[in-house]
C-alpha positions in Angstrom: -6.8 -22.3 14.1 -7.9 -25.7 12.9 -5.7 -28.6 13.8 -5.2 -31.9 12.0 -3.2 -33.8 15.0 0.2 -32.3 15.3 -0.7 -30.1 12.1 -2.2 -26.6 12.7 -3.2 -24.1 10.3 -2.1 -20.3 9.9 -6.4 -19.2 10.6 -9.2 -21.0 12.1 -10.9 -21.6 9.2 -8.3 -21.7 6.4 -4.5 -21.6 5.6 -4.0 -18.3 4.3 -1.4 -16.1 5.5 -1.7 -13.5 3.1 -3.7 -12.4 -0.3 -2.9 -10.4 -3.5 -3.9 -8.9 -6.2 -1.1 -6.6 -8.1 -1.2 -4.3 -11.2 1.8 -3.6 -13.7 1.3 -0.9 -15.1 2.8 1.9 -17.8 4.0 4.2 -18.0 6.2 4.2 -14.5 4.9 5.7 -11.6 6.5 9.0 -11.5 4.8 11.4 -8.3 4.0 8.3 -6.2 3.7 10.6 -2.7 1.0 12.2 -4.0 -1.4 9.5 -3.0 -1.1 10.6 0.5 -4.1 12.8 -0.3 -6.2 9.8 -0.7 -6.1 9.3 2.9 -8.7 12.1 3.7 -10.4 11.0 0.5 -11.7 7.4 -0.8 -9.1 5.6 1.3 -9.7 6.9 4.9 -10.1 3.3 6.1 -6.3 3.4 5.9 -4.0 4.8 9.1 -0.6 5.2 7.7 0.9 6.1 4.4 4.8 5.6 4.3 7.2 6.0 2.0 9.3 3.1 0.2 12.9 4.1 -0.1 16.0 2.4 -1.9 19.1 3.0 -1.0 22.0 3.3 -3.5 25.3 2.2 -2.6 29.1 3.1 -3.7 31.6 0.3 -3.4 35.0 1.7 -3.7 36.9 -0.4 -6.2 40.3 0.6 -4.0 39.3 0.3 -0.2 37.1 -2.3 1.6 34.7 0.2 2.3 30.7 0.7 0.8 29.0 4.1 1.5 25.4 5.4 0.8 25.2 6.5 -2.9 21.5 8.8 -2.6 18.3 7.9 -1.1 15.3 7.7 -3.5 11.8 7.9 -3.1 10.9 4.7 -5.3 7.2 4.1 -3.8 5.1 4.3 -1.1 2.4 2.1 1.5 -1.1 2.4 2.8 -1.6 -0.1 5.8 -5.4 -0.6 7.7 -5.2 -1.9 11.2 -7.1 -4.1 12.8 -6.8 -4.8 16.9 -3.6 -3.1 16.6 -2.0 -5.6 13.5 -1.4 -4.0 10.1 -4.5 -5.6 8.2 -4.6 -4.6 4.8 -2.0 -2.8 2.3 -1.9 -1.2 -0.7 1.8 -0.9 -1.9 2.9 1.2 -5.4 6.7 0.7 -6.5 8.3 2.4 -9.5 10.3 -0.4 -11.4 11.2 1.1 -14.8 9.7 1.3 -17.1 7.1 -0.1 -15.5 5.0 0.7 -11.8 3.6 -2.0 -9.9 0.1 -2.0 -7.7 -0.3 -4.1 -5.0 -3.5 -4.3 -2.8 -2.6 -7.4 0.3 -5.2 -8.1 2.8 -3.0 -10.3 6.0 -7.1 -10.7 7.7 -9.0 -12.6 4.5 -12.2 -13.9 5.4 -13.4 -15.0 2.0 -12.9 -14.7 -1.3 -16.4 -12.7 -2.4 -15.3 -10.3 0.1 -11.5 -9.7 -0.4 -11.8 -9.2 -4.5 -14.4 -7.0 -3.7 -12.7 -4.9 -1.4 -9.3 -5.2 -3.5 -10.6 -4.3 -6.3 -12.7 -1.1 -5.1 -9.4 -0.1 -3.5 -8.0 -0.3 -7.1 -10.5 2.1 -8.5 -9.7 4.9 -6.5 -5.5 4.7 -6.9 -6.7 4.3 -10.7 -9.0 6.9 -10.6 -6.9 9.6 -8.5 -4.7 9.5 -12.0 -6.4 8.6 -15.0 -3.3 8.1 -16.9 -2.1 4.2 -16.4 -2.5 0.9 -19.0 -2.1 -2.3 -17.6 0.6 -4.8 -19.2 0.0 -7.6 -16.6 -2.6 -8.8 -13.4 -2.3 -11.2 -11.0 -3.7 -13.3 -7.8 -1.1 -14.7 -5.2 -2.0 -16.6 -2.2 0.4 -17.7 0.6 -1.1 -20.8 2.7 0.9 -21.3 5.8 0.6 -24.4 7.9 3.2 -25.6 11.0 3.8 -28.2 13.8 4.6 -26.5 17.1 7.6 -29.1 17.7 9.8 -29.6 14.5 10.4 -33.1 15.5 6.4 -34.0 15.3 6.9 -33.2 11.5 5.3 -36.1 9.5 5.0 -35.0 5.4 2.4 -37.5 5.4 -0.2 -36.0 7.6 0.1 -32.8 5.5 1.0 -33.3 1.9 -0.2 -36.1 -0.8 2.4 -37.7 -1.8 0.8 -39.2 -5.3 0.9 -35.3 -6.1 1.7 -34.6 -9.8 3.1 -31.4 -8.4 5.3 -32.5 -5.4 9.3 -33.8 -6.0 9.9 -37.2 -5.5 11.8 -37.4 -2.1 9.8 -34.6 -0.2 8.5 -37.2 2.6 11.9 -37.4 3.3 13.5 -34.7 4.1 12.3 -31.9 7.3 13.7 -28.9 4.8 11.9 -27.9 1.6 12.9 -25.1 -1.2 10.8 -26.3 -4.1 10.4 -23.8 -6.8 7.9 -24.6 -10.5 7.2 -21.8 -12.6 4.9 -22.8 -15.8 3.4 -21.4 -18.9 -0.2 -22.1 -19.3 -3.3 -21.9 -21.6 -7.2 -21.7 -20.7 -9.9 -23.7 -22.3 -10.6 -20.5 -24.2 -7.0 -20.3 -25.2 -5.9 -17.6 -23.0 -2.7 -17.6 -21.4 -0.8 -17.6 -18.5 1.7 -18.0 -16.3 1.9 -19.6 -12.6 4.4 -20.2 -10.4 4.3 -22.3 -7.1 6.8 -22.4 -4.3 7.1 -24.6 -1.2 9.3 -24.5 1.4 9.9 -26.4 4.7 12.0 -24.7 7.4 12.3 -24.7 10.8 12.1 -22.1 13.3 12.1 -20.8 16.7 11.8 -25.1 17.3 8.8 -24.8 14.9 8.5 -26.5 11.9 6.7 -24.5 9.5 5.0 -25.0 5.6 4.4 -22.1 3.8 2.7 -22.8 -0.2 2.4 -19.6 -2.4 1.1 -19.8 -5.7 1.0 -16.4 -8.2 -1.4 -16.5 -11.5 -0.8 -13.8 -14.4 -2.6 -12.8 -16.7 -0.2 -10.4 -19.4 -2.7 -7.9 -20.8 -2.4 -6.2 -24.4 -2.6 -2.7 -22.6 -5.8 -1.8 -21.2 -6.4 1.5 -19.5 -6.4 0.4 -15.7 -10.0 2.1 -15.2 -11.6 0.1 -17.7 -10.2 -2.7 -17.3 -11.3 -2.5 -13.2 -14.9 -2.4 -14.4 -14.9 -5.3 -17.1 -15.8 -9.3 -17.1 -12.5 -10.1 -18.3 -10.5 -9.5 -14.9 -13.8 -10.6 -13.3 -13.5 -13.6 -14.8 -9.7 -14.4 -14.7 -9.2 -13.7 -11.4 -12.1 -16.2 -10.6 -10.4 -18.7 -12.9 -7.1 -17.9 -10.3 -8.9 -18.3 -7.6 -10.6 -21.7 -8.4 -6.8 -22.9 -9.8 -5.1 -22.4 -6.5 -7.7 -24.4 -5.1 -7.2 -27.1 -7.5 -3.1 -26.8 -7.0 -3.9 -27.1 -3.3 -6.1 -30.2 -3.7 -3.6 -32.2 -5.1 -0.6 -31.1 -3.3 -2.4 -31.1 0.2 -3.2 -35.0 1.8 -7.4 -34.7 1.5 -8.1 -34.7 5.2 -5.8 -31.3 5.3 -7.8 -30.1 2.2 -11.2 -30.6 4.5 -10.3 -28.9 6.9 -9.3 -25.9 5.4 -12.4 -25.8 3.6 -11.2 -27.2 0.2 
């Protein structure tokens, strides 16, 4: 991990705890246990496939008493492992009307590599059934930094403080729930949405920072296989990419942004 002082970072080369790239899609995702089969098949890399339940409960307007409605199959997970840590994961959840793709790496090296991998990972689900559009895409990145002793917490070793995105009064308190959700448009008038969180907590004695931006893109319907292979989702989620930077950038203090390689 790289250390700034007090200040260490989640990796040793960067900050990030985790990487997305989700799908919605229509219509819902109706037989999601059948992708099991793409275990044996273009997602062998994969070790486990597990199912996603929800649980539907039954308050009893009479007693103080809930019980278990049903059980419902709403979804399932894929999960790589890597020295004996889940690695990567593809997750599918039905949320009428719509169903939602997710493919997460928790091991990102770069970004070249993980949108390449993501994405090839998306052609086969797509591909296994030809029979989804896509209403919306998106990149999310969490960036996780902490100090191993919550009293060494100093918000001016980590964050810049002349940030256009930071509220006034954050280098004063040691908790942090921060919350900005925006509407957006492109130089080529495209738009979209992105939403930033930040939160300060402490725990186990450690005082930890975790920043998670989310880009979307809405989509006028696109079948997902053609969209996989086109310039457009190429190109946006590059433009995602290079804007979570930016957010970082000015949120971080610039030695933190050097050292993670910003």
């Amino acid at each position: 991990m790289a250390v700034k002082g007090n200040l260490h970072t989640i990796q040793d080369n960067h900050a990030i705890k985790e990487a997305v790239i989700s799908f919605t899609v229509f219509p819902q995702i109706e037989e999601p246990l059948i992708y099991k089969d793409l275990l044996e098949r273009d997602l062998s890399r994969y070790h486990k496939f597990e199912k996603v339940r929800l649980k539907e409960l039954k308050v009893s307007a009479n007693i103080n008493e809930t019980t278990v409605e049903s059980i419902k199959d709403v979804g399932f997970k894929m999960i790589s492992f890597k020295e004996g840590k889940a690695s990567d994961v593809i997750q599918c959840l039905r949320q009428p009307p719509f169903g939602i793709f997710t493919f997460n790496t928790i091991n990102y090296k770069d970004w070249r590599s993980f949108k390449s991998d993501r994405l090839s990972d998306a052609k086969s689900i797509a591909n296994f059934q030809n029979r989804y559009s896509v209403k919306a895409f998106s990149l999310m990145y969490i960036d996780e930094f902490y100090f191993e002793d919550e009293k060494e917490y100093d918000p001016k070793v980590l964050f810049n403080l002349e940030s256009r995105n930071l509220p006034k009064g954050i280098e004063d308190s040691d908790f942090v729930d921060f919350n900005f959700n925006l509407r957006r448009c492109r130089d080529d008038q495209r738009n979209y949405f992105e939403n930033v969180s930040i939160k300060v907590f402490t725990e186990e004695k450690k005082k930890t920072i975790r920043i998670t931006e989310n880009l979307t893109f809405e989509v006028e319907s696109m079948k997902f296989t053609d969209i996989l292979d086109s310039p457009y989702l190429n190109d946006s989620l590059d433009f995602c990419h290079n804007e979570n930077k930016n957010t970082l950038k000015d949120i971080l203090n610039s030695n933190v942004a050097k050292i993670i390689n910003l």
